[in-house]
C-alpha positions in Angstrom: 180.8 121.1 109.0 179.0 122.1 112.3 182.1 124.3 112.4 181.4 126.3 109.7 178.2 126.2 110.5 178.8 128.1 113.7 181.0 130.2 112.6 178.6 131.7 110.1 176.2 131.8 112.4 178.7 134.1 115.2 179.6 136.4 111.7 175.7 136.9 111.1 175.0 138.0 114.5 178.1 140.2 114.7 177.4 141.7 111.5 173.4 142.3 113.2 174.5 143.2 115.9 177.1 146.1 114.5 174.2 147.0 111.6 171.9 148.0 113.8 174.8 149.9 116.5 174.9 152.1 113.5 171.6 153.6 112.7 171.3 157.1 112.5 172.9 159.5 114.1 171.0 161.4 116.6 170.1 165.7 115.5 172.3 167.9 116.9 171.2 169.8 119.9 169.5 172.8 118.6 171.2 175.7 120.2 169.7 178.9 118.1 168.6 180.4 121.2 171.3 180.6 123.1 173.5 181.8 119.8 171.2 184.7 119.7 171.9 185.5 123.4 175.7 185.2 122.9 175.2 187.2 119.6 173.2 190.1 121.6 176.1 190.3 124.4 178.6 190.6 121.6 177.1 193.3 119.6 175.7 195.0 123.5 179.6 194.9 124.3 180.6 196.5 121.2 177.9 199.0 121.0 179.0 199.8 124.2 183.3 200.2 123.7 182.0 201.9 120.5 180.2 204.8 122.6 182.6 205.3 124.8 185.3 205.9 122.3 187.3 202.4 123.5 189.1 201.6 120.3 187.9 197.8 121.4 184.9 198.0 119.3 186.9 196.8 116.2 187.9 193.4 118.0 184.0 192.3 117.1 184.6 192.2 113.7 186.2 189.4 111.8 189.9 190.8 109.9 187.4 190.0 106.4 184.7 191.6 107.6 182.9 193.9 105.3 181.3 197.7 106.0 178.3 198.2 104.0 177.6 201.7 104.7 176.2 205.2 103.1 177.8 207.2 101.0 181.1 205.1 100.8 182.3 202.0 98.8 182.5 198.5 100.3 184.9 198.1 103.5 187.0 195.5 103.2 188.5 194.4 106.3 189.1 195.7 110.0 191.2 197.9 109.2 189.0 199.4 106.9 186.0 199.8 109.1 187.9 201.3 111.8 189.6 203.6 109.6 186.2 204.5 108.3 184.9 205.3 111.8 187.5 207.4 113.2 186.2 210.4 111.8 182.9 210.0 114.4 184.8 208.7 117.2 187.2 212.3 116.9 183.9 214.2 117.0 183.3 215.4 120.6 178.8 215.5 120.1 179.4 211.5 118.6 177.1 209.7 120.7 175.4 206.3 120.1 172.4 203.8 121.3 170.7 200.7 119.5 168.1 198.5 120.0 167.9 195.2 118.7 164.3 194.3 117.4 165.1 190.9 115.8 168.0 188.5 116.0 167.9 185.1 114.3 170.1 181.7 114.5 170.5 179.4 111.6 169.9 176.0 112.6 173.4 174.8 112.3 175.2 176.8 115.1 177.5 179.5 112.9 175.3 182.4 111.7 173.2 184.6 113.3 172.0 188.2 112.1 171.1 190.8 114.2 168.7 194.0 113.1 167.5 196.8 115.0 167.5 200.6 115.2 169.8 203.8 116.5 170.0 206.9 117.3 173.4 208.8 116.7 174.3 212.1 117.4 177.5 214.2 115.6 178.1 217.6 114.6 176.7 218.7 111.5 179.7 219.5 109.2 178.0 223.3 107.9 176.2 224.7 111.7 178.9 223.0 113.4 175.8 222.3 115.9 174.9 218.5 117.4 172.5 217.0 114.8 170.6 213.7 115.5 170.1 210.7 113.3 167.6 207.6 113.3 168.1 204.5 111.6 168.2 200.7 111.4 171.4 198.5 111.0 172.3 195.2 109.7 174.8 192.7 111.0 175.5 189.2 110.2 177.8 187.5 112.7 179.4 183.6 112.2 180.9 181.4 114.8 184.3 181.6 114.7 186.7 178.5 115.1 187.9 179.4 119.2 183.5 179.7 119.5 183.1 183.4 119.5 180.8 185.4 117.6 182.4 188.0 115.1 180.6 190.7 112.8 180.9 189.7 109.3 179.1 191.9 107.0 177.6 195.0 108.8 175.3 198.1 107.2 173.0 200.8 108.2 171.1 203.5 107.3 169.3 206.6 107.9 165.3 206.8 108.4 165.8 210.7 107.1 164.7 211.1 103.2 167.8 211.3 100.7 
């Protein structure tokens, strides 16, 4: 009896003992800001390999990435964007800068967005003379499974009245 007894009693205490091992699990870390750097070096790189021409621009998006930009129908893919862009990059005024004004993290580590403005120059298709446009752009980037940050869904458009 005193047996049993004890060997209810080393059950109970093991069954404390691993009850209370498995409380909650701590929060992750929180690591928006340093998603938002890694986001702004991405989209600084590609901005960058975009201006100069450097068909390396493309490898910031994700292959399902979608183009979201005036005058044309939904791009769907890559392939699509970059096929969509070549027309600029061929033009010899095509020039580029950005600035990003806001870039947000979600709390879980695999989205962040990125807004902000530009300024691109290309050659006005009637004067055949540089012409300058303003805007603001879009871009929504998600962690990807080797842990870098791809473009998603991308869009902009001009400041200038339709």
């Amino acid at each position: 009896m005193l047996r049993n007894t004890s060997l209810i009693l080393c059950l109970a205490v093991a069954a404390l003992i691993v009850g209370c091992a498995n409380g909650p699990a701590p929060p992750p870390p929180d690591t928006r800001a340093a998603d938002v750097q890694a986001v702004k070096d991405v989209e600084a790189a590609s901005f960058k390999d975009l201006a100069s021409k450097d068909d390396n621009w493309v490898s910031y998006f994700a292959e399902d990435a979608s183009g979201l930009y005036p005058g044309a129908a939904t791009l769907n893919g890559k392939a699509a964007i970059k096929a969509a862009m070549a027309p600029y990059l061929a033009d010899p005024n095509f020039s580029l800068t950005f600035q990003s004004t806001r870039a947000m993290a979600s709390k879980g580590g695999d989205m962040v967005y990125s807004q902000g403005t530009y300024t691109m120059t290309t050659t006005n298709p009637k004067t055949k003379k540089p012409m300058t446009e303003k805007g603001k752009y879009l871009t929504v980037y998600t962690k990807q499974a080797d842990g870098s940050w791809k473009a998603v869904a991308d869009t902009y458009n001009s400041d200038s009245p339709m």
